[in-house]
C-alpha positions in Angstrom: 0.0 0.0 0.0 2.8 2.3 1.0 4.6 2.5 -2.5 0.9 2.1 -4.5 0.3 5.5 -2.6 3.9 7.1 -2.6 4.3 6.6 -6.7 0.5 8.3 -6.9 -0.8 4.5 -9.0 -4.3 4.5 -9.9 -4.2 0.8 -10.3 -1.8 -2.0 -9.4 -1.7 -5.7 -9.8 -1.7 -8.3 -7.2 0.6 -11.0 -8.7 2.6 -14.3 -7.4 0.0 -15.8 -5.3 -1.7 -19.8 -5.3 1.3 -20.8 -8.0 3.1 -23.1 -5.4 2.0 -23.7 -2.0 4.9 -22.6 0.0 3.5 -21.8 3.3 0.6 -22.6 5.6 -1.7 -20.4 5.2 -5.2 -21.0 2.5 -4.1 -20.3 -1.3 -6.7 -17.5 -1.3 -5.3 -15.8 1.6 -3.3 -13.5 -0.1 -6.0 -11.6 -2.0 -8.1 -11.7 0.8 -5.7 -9.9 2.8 -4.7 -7.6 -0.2 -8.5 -6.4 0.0 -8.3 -5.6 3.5 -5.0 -3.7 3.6 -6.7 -1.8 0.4 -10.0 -1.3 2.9 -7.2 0.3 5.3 -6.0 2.4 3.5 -9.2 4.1 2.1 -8.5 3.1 -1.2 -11.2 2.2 -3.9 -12.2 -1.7 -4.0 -10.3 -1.9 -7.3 -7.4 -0.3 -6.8 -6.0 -3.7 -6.9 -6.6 -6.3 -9.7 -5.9 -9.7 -8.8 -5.8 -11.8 -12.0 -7.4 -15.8 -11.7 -4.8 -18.0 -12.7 -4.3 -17.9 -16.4 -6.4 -14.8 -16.6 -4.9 -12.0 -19.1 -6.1 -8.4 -19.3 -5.1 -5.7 -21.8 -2.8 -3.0 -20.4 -3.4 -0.7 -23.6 -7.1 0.5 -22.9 -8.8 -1.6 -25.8 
């Protein structure tokens, strides 16, 4: 949250989640807890994007 709001972003992307299991925790924790910190911080509900796996979007507005 800290560097989405120092670099002034109007979006970001949550990547690197639910590819390996490398911890503990659920393999939908991370987003969950991305959406939360973005609650926090007062920022809009998508702020964030968080891609399924395999999901693709287009970064050039089409």
């Amino acid at each position: 949250m800290r560097i989405f709001q120092d670099v002034h972003a109007k979006k970001a992307i949550g990547i690197h989640w639910g590819t390996f299991e490398l911890a503990d925790e659920p393999l939908d924790e991370p987003p969950r807890l991305l959406a939360d910190a973005v609650r926090q911080a007062g920022l809009p509900a998508d702020a964030f994007i968080v891609l399924k796996h395999g999901e693709m979007i287009r970064l050039d507005g089409k």
